[in-house]
C-alpha positions as a LaTeX table, in Angstrom:
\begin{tabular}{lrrr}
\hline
Residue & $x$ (\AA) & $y$ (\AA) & $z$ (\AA) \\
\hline
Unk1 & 0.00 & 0.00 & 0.00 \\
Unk2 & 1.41 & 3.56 & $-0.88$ \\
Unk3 & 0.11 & 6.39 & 0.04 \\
Unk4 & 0.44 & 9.43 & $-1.59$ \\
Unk5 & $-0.30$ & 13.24 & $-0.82$ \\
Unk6 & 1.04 & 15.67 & $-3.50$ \\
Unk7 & 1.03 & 19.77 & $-3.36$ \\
Unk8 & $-1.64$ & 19.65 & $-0.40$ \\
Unk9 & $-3.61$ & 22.67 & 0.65 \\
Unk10 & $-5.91$ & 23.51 & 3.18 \\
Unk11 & $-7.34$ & 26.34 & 5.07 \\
Unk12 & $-10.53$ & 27.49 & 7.67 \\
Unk13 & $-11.97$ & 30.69 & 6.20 \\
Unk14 & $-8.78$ & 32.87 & 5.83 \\
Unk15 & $-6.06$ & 30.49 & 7.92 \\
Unk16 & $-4.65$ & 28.61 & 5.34 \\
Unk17 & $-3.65$ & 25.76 & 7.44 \\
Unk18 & $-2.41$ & 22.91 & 4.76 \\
Unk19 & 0.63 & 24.96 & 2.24 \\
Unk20 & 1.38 & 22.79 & $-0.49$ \\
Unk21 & 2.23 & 19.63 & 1.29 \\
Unk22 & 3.76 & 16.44 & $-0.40$ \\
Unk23 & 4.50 & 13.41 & 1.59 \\
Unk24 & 4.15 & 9.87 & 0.25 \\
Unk25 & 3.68 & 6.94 & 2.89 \\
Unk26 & 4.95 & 3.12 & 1.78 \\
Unk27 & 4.13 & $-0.25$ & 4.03 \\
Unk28 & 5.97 & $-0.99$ & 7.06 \\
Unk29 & 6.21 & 2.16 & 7.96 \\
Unk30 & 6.08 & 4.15 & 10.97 \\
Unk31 & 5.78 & 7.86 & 10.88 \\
Unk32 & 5.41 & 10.59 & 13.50 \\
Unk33 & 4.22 & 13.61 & 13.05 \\
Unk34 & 5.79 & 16.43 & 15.45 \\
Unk35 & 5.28 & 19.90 & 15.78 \\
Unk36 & 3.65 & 22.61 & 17.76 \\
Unk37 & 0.01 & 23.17 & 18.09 \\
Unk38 & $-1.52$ & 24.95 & 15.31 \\
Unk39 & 1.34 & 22.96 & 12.66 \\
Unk40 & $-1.53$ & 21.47 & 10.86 \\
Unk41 & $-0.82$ & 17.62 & 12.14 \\
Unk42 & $-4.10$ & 16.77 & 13.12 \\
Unk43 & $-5.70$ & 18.74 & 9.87 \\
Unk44 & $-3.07$ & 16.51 & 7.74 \\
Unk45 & $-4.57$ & 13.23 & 9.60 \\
Unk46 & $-8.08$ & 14.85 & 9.23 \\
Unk47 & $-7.16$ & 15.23 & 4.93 \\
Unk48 & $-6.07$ & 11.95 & 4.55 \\
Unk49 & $-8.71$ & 10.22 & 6.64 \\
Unk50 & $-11.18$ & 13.08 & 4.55 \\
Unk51 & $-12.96$ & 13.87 & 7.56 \\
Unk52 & $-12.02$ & 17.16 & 4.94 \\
Unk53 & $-11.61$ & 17.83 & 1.64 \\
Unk54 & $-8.66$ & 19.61 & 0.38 \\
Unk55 & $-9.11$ & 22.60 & $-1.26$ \\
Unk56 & $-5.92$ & 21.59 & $-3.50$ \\
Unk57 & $-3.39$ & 19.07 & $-4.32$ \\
Unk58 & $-3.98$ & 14.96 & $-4.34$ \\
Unk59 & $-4.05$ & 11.87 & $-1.66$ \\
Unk60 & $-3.93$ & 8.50 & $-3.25$ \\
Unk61 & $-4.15$ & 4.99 & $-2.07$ \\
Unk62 & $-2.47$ & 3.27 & $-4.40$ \\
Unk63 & $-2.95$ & 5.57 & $-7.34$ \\
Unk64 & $-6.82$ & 6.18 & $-6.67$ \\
Unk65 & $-8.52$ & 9.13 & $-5.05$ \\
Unk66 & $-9.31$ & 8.94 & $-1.38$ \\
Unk67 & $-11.80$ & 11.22 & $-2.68$ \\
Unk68 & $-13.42$ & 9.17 & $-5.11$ \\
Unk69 & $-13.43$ & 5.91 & $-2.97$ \\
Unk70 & $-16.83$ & 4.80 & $-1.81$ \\
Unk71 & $-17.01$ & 4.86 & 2.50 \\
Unk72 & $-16.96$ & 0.92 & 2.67 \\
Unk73 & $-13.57$ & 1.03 & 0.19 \\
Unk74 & $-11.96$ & 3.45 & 2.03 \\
Unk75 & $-12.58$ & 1.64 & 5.63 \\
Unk76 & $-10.96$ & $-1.16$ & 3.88 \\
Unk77 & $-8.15$ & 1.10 & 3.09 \\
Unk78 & $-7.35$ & 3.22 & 6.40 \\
Unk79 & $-9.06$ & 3.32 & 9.90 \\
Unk80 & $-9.00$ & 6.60 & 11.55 \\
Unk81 & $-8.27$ & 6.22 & 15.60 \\
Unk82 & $-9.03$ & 8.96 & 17.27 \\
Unk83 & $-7.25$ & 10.53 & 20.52 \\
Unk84 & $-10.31$ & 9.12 & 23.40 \\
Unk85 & $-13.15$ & 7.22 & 22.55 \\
Unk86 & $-15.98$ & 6.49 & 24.59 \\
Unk87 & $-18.84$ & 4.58 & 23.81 \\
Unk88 & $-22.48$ & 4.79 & 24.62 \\
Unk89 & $-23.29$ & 1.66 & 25.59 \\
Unk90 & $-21.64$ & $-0.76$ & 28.19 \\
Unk91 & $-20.06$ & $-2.84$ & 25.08 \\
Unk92 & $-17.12$ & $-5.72$ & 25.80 \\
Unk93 & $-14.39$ & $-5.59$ & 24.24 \\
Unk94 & $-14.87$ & $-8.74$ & 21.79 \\
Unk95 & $-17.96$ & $-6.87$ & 20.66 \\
Unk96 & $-16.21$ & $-3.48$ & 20.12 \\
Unk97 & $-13.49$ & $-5.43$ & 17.78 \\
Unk98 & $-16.56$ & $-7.02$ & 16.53 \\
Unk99 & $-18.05$ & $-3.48$ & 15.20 \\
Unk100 & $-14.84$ & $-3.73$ & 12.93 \\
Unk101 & $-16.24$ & $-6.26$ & 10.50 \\
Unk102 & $-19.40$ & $-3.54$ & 9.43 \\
Unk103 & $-17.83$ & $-1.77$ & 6.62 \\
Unk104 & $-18.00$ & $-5.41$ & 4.68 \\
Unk105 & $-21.41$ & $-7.34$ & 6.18 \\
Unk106 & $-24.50$ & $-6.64$ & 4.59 \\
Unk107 & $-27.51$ & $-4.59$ & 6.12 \\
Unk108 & $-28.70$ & $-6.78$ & 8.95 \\
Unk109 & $-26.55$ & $-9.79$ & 8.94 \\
Unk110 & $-24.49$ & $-10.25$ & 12.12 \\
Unk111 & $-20.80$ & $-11.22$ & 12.18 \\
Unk112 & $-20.69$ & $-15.23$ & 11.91 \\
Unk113 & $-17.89$ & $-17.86$ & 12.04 \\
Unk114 & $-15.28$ & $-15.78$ & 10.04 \\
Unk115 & $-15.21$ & $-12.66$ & 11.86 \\
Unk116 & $-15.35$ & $-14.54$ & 15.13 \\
Unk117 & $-12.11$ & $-16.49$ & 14.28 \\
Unk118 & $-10.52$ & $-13.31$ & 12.76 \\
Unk119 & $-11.37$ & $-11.48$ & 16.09 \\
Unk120 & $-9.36$ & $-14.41$ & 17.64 \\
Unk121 & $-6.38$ & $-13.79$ & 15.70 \\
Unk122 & $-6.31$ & $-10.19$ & 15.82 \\
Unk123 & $-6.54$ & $-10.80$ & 19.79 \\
Unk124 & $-4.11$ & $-12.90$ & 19.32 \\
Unk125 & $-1.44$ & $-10.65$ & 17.70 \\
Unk126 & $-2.11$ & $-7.82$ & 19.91 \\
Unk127 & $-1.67$ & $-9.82$ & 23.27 \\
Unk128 & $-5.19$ & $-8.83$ & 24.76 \\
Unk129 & $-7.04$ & $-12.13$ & 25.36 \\
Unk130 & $-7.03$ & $-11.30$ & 29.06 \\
Unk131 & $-9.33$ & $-8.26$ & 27.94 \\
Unk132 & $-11.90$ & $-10.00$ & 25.60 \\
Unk133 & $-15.06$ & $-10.35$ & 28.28 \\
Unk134 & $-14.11$ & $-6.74$ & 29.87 \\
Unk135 & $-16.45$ & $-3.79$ & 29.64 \\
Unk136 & $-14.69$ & $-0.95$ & 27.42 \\
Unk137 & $-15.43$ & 1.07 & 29.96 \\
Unk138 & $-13.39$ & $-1.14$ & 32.97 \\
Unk139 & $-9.83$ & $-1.10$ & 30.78 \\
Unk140 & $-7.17$ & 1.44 & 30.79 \\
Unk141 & $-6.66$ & 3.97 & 28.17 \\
Unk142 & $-4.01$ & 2.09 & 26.89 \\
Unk143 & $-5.89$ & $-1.28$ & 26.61 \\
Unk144 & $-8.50$ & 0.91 & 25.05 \\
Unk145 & $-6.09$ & 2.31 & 21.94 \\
Unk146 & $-5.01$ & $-1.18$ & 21.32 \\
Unk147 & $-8.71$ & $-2.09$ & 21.08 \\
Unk148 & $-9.76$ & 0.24 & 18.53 \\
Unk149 & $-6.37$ & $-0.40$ & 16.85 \\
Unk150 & $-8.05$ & $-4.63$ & 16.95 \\
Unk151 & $-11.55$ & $-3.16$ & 15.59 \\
Unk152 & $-9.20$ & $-1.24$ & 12.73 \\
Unk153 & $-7.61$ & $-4.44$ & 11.71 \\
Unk154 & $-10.74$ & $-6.37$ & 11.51 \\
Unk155 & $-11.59$ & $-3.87$ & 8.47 \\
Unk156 & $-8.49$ & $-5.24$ & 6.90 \\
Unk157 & $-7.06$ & $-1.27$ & 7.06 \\
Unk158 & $-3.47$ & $-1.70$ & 6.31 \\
Unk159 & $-3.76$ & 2.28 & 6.90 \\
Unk160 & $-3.22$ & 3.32 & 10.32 \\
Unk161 & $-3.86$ & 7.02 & 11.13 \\
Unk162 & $-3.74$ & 8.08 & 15.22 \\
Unk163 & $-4.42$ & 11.16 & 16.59 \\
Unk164 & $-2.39$ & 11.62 & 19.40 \\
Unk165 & $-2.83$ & 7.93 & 20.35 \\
Unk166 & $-0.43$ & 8.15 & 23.48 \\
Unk167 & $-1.94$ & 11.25 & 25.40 \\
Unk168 & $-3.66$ & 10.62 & 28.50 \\
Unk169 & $-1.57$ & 7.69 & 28.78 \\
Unk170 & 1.13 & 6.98 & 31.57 \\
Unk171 & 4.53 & 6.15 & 30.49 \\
Unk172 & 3.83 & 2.69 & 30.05 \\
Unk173 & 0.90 & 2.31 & 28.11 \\
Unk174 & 2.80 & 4.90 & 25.92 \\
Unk175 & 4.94 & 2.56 & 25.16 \\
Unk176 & 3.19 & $-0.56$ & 24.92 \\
Unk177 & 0.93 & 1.44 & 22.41 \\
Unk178 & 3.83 & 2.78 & 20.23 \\
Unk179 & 5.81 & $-0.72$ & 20.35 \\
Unk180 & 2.41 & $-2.58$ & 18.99 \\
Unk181 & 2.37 & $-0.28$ & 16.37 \\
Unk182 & 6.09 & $-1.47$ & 15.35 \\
Unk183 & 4.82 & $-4.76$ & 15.71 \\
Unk184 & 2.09 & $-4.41$ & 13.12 \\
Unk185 & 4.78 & $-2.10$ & 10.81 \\
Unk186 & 6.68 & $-5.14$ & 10.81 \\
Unk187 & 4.12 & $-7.29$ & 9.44 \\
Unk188 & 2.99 & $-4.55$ & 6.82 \\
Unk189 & 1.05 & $-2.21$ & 8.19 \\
Unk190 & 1.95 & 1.51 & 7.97 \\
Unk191 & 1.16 & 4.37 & 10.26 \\
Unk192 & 0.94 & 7.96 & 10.95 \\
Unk193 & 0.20 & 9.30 & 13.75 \\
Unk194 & 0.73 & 13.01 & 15.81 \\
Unk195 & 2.64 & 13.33 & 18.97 \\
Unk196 & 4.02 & 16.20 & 21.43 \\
Unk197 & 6.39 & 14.17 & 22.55 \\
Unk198 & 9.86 & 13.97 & 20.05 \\
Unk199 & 11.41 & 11.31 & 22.22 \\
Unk200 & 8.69 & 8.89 & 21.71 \\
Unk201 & 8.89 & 9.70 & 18.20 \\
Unk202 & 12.29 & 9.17 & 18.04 \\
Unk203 & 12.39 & 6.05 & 19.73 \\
Unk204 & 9.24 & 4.37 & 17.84 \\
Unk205 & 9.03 & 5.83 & 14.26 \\
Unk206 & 10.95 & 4.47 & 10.75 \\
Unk207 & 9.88 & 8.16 & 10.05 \\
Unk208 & 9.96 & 11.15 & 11.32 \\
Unk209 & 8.10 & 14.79 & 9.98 \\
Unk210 & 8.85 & 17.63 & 11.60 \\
Unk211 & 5.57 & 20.21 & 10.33 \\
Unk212 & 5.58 & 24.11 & 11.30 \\
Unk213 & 3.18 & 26.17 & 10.09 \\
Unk214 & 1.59 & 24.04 & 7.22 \\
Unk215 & 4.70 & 22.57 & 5.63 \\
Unk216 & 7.19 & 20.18 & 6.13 \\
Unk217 & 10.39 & 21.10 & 7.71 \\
Unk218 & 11.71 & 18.22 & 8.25 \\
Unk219 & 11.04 & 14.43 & 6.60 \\
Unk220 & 13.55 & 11.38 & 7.52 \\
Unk221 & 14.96 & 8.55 & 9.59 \\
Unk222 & 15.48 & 9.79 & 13.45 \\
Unk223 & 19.05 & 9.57 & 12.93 \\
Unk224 & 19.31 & 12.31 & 10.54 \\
Unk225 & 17.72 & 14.42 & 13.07 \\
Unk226 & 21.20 & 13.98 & 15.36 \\
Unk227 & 23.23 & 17.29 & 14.72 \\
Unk228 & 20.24 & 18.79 & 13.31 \\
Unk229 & 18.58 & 22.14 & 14.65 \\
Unk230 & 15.18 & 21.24 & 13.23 \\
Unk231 & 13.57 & 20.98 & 16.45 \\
Unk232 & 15.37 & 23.52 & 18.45 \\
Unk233 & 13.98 & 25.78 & 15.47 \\
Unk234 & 10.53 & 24.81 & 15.57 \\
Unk235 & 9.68 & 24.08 & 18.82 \\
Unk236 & 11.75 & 27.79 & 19.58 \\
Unk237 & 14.46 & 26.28 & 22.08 \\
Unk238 & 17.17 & 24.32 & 22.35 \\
Unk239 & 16.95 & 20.91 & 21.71 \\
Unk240 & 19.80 & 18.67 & 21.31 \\
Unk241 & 19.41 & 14.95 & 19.51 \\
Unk242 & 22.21 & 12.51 & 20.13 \\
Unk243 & 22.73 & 8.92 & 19.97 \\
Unk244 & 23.04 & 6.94 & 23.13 \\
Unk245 & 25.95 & 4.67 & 23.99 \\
Unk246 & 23.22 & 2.04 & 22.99 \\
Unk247 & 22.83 & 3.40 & 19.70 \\
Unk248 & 19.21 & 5.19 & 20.83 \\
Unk249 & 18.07 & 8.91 & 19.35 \\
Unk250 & 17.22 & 10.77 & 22.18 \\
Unk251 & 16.31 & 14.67 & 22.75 \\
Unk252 & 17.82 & 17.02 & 25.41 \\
Unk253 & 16.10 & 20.04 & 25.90 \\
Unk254 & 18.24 & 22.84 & 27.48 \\
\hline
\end{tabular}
């Protein structure tokens, strides 16, 4: 799966938000999107899931139009995961990965043999059998991003796009979110996802794109980002990145 996003643009009334963006996004691969509020990450996300339409430039899957993909094809494409999700009904968690399977069931039918044995692999590869009987609403926030991330891959998205997916989280479940993720980049699966936290990125992105005020100032491996004053420029102090004695990118504010 490729994606692609070519001269992007983008604005709310006169904020042009979105300035002639370009970024293309290949399987397997992890990228992070930093930057400080009001960069345009989350309207980039927003674009490419088109929860909005641009007002100029292209996103492809594959060579075809996000925009003129039908809502069941692009579900099938890309699953959208946003920052908290709550749900209005006391629902367990098997049933909540169940929901997954709607974009390709017919009006009416329920999910029958097949989705219940793909719901047991997808538990399976995300290590959460222990949470299958559990309300959604008696798991932590972390449990509940990997669920949603389950419900994603039971629409067959090989398209992951997260919001934020580690705020509200403790350190932990931070991690254990971001190192699924690399787990599922591994198998195929690409991502893109926002985050105000450049060590996280760092550690647990193939990618890193460093946005400031609607464009890309940065787009690369976290090692090219050692030496470089990207961040320090962005973010408007200094930040050193350096490579740990165990060959880690970290950040150093000063």
């Amino acid at each position: 799966m490729i994606l692609e996003i070519k001269d992007l643009v983008f604005g709310y009334k006169d904020n042009e938000v979105i300035k002639g963006l370009s970024l293309n996004i290949g399987g397997g691969e992890v990228v992070s999107l930093l930057g400080r509020n009001g960069a345009g990450k989350t309207t980039l996300l927003r674009l490419i899931a088109h929860f909005l339409k641009p007002q100029g430039g292209t996103i492809t899957i594959d060579g075809k139009p996000v925009g003129e993909m039908k809502l069941q094809e692009r579900a099938c494409c890309m699953a959208y995961i946003p920052q908290i999700s709550r749900s209005a009904f006391p629902y367990s968690v098997r049933t909540s990965i169940l929901m997954g399977a709607s974009n390709r069931l017919p009006f009416f039918r329920t999910p029958g043999r097949a989705e219940e044995e793909a719901v047991d692999q997808i538990i399976g590869l995300l290590g959460i059998g222990k949470l299958a009987g559990r309300n959604m609403e008696n798991i932590s926030g972390g449990e509940r991003q990997l669920v949603l991330i389950a419900r994603a891959l039971l629409q067959n998205a090989r398209l992951l796009i997260l919001d934020e997916p580690t705020s509200f989280l403790d350190y932990s479940n931070q991690i254990m979110v971001l190192e699924k993720i690399g787990e599922l980049a591994a198998r195929g699966y690409s991502c893109i996802y926002s985050t105000h936290n450049p060590e996280l990125a760092l550690m647990h992105s193939t990618r890193v794109v460093v946005m400031d005020g609607g464009v890309i100032r940065f787009d690369g491996a976290p090692e090219a980002l050692v030496g470089n004053d990207v961040l320090s420029e962005v973010y408007g102090r200094k930040i050193d990145v350096m490579r740990t004695e165990r060959g880690n990118i970290v950040c150093v504010p000063q």
